[in-house]
C-alpha positions, 0 to 999 in steps of 0.5 A, spaced: 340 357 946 339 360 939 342 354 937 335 350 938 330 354 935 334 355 928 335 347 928 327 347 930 326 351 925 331 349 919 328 341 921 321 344 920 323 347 914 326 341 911 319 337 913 315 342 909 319 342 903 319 335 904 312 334 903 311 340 899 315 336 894 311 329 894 304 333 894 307 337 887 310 329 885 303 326 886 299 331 883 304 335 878 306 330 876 303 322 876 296 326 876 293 322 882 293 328 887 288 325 893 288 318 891 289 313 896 297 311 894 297 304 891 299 298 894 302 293 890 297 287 890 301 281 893 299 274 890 300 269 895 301 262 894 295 257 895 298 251 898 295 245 895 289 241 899 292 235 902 289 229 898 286 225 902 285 217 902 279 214 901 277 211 909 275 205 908 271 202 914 273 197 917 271 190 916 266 188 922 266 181 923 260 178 923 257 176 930 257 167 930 252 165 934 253 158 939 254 151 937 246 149 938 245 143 942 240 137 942 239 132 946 235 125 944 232 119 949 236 113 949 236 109 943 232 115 940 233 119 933 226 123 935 227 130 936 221 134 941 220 140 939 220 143 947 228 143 946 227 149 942 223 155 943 225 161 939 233 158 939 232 155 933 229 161 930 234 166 932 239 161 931 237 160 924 237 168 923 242 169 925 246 165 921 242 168 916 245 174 916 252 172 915 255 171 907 256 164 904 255 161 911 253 154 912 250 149 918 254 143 920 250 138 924 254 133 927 251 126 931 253 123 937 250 117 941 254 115 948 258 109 949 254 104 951 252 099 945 256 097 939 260 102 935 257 101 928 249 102 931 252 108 935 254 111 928 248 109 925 244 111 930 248 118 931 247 118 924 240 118 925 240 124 929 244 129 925 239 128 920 232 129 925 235 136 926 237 138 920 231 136 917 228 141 922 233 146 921 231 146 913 223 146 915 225 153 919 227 155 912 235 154 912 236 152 904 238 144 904 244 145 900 247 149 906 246 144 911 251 138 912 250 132 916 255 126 919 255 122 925 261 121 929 257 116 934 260 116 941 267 118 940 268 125 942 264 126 948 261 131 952 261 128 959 263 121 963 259 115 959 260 112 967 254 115 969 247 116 968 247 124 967 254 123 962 251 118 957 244 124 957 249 128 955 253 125 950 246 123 946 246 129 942 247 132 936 250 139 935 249 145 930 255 149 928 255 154 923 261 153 918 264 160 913 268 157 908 275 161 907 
């Protein structure tokens, strides 16, 4: 029992001396007695900021509007202005909006005739709607013309409703490469 107390006591001894010595090395000696202890300052180091790639947006491809489609009478080249509406004013604008792009106006006739007329006569009407493509404002140099005559049709060139359809003419808008 006498054991215990006397190591309480020398541990309690020891714990004085203890601080009673670094209270007289801080303030005997270094002089910095009640000053908060120093800490040494630890300089971490900086990662470098990611270099980031400049976003590039992604080209949008432009929005190509539907062939527009005419349709002429037997035998005519003339174009009646009741077709349209407003679709060649909005197809025209939307052309407008696309760089470098060009209006491709093909003619074509049915099947009935001869095929020199037919070529003529397609001819004929590639040039009546590109003239009226070019009197809404689309600049002349952008507009080609050909005539393709009856080949290529549409519809059956045996029937009525087929040879109405086939005497057309086609604008198509063309981006050169």
């Amino acid at each position: 029992m006498i054991q215990r107390p006397l190591v309480l006591i020398v541990s309690l001894a020891a714990a004085i001396w203890l601080l009673g010595s670094v209270y007289w090395y801080d303030c005997g000696i270094k002089k910095v007695c009640g000053e908060a202890p120093k800490t040494p300052t630890v300089v971490l180091p900086v990662p470098a900021a990611p270099v980031l790639e400049p976003k590039v947006a992604p080209r949008i491809q432009p929005v190509i509007p539907a062939p527009l489609v005419i349709y002429f009478d037997n035998g005519e080249a003339l174009v009646r202005d009741e077709q349209f509406g407003s679709r060649l004013s909005l197809f025209i604008d939307a052309v407008e909006a696309i760089p470098n792009a060009r209006i491709q106006v093909v003619g074509y006739t049915d099947g009935k005739g001869r095929y020199g007329a037919n070529v003529v006569l397609a001819k004929h009407r590639a040039d009546a709607f590109a003239k009226l493509i070019r009197a809404e404002g689309f600049a002349e140099e952008l507009v080609d013309v050909s005539s393709l005559g009856p080949q290529e049709p549409v519809a059956d060139n045996h029937t009525v409703e087929g040879r109405a359809l086939n005497r057309r003419a086609v604008a198509t808008v063309v981006i050169p490469p």
